[in-house]
C-alpha positions as CSV (number, residue, x, y, z in Angstrom):
1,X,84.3,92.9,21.4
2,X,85.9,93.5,17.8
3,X,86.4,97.2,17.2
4,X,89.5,96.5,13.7
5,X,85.9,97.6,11.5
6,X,85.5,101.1,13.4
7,X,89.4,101.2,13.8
8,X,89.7,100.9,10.1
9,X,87.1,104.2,9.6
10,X,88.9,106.2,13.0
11,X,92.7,105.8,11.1
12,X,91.0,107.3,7.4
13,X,91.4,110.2,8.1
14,X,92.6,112.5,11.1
15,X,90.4,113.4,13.9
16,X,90.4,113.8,17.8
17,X,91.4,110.1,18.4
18,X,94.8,109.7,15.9
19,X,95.4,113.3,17.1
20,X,95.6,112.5,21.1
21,X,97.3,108.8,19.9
22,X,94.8,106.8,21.2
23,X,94.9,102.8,20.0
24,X,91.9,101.0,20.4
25,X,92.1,97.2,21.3
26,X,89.8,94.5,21.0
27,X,88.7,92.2,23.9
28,X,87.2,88.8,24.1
29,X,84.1,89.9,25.8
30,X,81.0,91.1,24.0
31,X,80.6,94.0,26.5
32,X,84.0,95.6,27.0
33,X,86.9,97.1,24.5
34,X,89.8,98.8,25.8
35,X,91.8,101.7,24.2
36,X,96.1,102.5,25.1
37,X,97.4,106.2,24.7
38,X,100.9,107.1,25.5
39,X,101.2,110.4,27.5
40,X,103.1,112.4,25.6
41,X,103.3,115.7,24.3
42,X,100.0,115.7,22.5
43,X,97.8,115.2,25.6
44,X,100.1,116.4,28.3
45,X,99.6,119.6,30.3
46,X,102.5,121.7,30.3
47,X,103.4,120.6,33.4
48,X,103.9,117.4,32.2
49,X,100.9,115.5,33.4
50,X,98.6,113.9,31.1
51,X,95.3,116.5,31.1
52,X,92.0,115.5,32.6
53,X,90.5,116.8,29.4
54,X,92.6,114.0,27.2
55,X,91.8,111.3,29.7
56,X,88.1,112.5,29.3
57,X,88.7,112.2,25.9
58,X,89.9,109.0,25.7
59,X,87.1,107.3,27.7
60,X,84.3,109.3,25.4
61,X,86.5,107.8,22.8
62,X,86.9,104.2,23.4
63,X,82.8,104.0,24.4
64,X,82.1,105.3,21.2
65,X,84.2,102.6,19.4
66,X,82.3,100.2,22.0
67,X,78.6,101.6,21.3
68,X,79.8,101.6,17.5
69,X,81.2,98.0,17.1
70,X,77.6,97.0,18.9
71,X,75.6,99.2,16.2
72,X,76.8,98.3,13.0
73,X,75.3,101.2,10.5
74,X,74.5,103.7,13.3
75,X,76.6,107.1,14.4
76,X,76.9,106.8,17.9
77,X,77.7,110.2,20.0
78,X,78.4,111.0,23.3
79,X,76.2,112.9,25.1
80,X,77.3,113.3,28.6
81,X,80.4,112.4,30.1
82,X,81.3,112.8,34.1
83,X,84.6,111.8,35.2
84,X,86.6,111.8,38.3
85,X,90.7,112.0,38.2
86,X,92.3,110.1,41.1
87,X,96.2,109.9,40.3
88,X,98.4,112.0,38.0
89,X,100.2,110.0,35.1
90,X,103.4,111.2,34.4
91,X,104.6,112.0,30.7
92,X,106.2,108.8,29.2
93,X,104.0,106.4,30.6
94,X,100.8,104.7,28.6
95,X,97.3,104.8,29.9
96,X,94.6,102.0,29.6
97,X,91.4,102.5,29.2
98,X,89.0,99.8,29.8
99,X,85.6,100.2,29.0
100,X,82.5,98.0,30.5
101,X,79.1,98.6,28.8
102,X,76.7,99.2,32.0
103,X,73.4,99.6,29.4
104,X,72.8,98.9,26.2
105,X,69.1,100.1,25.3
106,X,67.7,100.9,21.4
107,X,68.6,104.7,22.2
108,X,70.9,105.1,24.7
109,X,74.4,102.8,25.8
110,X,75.8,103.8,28.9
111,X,79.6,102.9,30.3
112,X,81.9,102.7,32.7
113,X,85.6,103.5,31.9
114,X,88.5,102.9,34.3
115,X,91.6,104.3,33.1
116,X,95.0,102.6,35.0
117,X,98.3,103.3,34.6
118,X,101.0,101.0,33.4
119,X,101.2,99.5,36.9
120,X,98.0,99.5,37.5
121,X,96.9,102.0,39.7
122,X,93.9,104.1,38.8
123,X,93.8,106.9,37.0
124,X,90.1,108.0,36.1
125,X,87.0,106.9,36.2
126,X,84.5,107.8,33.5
127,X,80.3,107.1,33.1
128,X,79.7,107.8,29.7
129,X,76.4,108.0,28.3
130,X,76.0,107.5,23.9
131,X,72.6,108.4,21.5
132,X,72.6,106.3,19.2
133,X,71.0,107.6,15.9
134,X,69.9,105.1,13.4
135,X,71.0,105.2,9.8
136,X,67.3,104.5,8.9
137,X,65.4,108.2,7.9
């Protein structure tokens, strides 16, 4: 999946994703795109863990990009997102997310994100469920 088109309109101005330092990455697959964010002190707790709520982020993130690259023309939004945290990441360390579309219907995309650590180990797991609004009126 190519996502350098919506990765050209995410780094034009701030917003949530430049913010948190999430990269998104393209894939060769037509269904999957991946996204890296380093856990640092933008998305860490003060304990210094990455937070749940920036590893939710990132997966509602990079199934956007995935739902947007398929959608040329649409705005794509999440509308639900349920996650489950397995692992604690430690500050300094990067986090994958990799991003499988499950359902891609006129309406509605749904995914399935696995986020792993730099070894590999899981971190999260994320369904993620887009609307997709037409830029037709």
């Amino acid at each position: 999946m190519d996502v350098e088109r919506i990765n050209a309109i995410i780094n034009e101005k701030p917003n949530l994703s430049t913010a948190l330092g999430m990269e998104f990455l393209s894939t060769p697959e037509d269904d999957t795109c991946m996204a890296r964010m380093k856990v640092d002190e933008r998305n860490r707790q003060p304990f210094g863990f990455l937070s749940g709520g920036a590893s939710l982020a990132l997966a509602e993130n990079v199934a956007g990009v995935g739902s947007s690259s398929l959608c040329p023309g649409c705005a794509c939004v999440g509308i639900e997102v349920s996650g489950s945290h397995v692992k604690a990441v430690m500050e300094g360390d990067t986090v994958t997310a990799y991003a499988r579309l499950l359902h891609k219907g006129t309406t509605l995309h749904v995914w399935n994100v696995d986020i792993k650590d730099t070894s590999g180990e899981l971190i999260s797991n994320v369904r993620v469920t887009n609307y997709v609004i037409s830029s037709r009126r």
